[in-house]
C-alpha positions as a Markdown table, in Angstrom:
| # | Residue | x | y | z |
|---|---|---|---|---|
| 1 | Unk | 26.7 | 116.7 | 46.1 |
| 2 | Unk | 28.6 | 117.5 | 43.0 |
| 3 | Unk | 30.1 | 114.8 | 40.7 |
| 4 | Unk | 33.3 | 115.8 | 39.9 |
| 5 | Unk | 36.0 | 117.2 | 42.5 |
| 6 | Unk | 35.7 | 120.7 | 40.8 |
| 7 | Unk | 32.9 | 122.3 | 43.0 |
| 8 | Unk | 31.7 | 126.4 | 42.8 |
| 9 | Unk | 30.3 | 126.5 | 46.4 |
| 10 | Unk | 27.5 | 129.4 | 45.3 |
| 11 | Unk | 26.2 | 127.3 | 42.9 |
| 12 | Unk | 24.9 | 125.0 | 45.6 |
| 13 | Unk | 23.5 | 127.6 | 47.9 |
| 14 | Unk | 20.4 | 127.1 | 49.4 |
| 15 | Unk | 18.8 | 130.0 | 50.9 |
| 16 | Unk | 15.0 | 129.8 | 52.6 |
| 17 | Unk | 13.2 | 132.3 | 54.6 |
| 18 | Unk | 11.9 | 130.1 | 57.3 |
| 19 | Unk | 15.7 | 128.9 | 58.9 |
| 20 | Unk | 19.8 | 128.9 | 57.6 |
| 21 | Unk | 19.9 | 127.0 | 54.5 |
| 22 | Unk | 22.1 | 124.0 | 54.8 |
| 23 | Unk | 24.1 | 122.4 | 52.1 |
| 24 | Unk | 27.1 | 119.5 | 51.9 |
| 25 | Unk | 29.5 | 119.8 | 49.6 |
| 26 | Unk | 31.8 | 117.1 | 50.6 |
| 27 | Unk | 31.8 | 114.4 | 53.2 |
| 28 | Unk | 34.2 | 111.8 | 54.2 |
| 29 | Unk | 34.7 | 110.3 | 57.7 |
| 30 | Unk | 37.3 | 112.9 | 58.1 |
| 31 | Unk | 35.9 | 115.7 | 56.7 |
| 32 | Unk | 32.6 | 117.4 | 56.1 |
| 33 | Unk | 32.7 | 120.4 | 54.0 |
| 34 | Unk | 29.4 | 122.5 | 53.9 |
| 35 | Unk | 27.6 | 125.4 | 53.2 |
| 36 | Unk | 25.1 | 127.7 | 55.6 |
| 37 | Unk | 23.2 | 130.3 | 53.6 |
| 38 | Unk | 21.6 | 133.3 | 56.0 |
| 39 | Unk | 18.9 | 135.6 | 55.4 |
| 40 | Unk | 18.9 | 139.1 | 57.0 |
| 41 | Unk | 18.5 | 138.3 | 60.4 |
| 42 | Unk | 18.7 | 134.7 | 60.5 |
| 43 | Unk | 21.5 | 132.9 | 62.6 |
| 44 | Unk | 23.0 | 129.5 | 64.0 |
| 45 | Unk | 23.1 | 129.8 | 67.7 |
| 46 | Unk | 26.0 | 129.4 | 69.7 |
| 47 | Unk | 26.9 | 125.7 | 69.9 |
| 48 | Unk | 30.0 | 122.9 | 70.1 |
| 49 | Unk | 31.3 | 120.6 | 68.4 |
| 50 | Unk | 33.2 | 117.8 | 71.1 |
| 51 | Unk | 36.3 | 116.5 | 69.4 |
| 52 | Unk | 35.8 | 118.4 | 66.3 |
| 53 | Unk | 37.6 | 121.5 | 64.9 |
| 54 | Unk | 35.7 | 124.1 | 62.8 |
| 55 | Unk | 36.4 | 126.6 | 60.2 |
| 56 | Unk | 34.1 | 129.3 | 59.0 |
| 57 | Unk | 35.2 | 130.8 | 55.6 |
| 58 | Unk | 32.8 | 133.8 | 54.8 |
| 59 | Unk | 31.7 | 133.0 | 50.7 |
| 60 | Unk | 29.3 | 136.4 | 50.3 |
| 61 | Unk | 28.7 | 139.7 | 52.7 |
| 62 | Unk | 29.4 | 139.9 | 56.2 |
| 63 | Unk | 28.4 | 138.7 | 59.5 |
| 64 | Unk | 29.0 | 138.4 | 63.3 |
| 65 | Unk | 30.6 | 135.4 | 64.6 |
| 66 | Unk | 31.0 | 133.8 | 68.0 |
| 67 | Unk | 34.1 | 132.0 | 69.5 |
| 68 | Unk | 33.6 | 131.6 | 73.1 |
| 69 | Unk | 32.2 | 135.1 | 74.5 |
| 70 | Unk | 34.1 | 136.6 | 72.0 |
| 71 | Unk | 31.7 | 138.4 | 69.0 |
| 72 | Unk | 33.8 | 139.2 | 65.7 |
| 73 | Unk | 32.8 | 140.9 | 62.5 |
| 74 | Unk | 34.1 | 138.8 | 59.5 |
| 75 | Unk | 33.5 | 139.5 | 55.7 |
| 76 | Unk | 33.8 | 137.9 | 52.2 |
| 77 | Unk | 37.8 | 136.4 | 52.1 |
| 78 | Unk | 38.0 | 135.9 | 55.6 |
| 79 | Unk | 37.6 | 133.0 | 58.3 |
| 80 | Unk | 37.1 | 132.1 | 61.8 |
| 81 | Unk | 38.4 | 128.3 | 63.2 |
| 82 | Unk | 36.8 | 127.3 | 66.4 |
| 83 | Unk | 38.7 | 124.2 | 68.0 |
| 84 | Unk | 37.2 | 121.0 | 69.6 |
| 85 | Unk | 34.6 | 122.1 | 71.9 |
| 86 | Unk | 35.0 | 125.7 | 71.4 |
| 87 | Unk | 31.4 | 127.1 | 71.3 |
| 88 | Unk | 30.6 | 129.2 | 67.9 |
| 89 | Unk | 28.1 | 130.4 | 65.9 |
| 90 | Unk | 27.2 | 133.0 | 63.4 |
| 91 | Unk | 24.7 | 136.0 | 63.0 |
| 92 | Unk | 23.8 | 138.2 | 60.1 |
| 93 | Unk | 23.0 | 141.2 | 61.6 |
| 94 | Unk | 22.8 | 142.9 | 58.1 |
| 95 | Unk | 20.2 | 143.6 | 55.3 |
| 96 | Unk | 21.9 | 141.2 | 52.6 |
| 97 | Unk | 22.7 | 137.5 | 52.7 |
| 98 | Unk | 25.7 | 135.5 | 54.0 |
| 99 | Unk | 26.8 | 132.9 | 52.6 |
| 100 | Unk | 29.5 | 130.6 | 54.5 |
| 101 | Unk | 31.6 | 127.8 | 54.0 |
| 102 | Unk | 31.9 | 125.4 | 57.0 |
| 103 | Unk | 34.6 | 122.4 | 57.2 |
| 104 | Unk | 34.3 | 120.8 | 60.3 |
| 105 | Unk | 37.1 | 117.7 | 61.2 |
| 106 | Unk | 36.9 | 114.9 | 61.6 |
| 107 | Unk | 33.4 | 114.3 | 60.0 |
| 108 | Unk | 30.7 | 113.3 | 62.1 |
| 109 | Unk | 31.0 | 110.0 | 61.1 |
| 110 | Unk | 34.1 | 109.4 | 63.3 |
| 111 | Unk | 32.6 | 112.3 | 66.2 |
């Protein structure tokens, strides 16, 4: 986690061949603020959060996300928010990496 409040998500990114690279950039019981680095072809299945909203802000490239049955392309300066219980997940389906931001509410600390 960085020291100061003053954070430049891509210099945290984690990326590995094996799975999505995970990273937290901030955590608080209500809030947790991380990062999900993808390799071509790698993805986070669909899944839910119960009593937690979701936001997916796309960092680097492009990908397809999941709300419900619903698949959506989103790219660099664009989001997706997936309320409480919502299921969501992301898949890049391209040759470069994606690189998202992920604030999820409250924390799972209070969840």
């Amino acid at each position: 986690m960085c020291p100061t409040n003053v954070i430049s998500p891509q210099d945290h990114a984690i990326y590995s061949p094996a799975k999505m690279g995970k990273t937290t950039l901030f955590e608080s019981p209500r809030l947790l603020i991380g990062l999900n680095a993808f390799e071509p072809g790698q993805e986070h299945a669909p899944h839910a959060h119960a009593g937690a909203d979701k936001v997916y802000y796309v960092l680097e490239g492009e990908g397809e996300f999941t709300l419900n049955d619903t698949k959506v392309r989103l790219r660099a300066g664009q989001m997706l928010a997936a309320p409480a219980g919502e299921p969501h997940g992301v898949r890049n389906d391209t040759d470069k990496r994606l690189l998202v931001m992920a604030a999820i509410a409250p924390g799972p600390a209070l969840m």
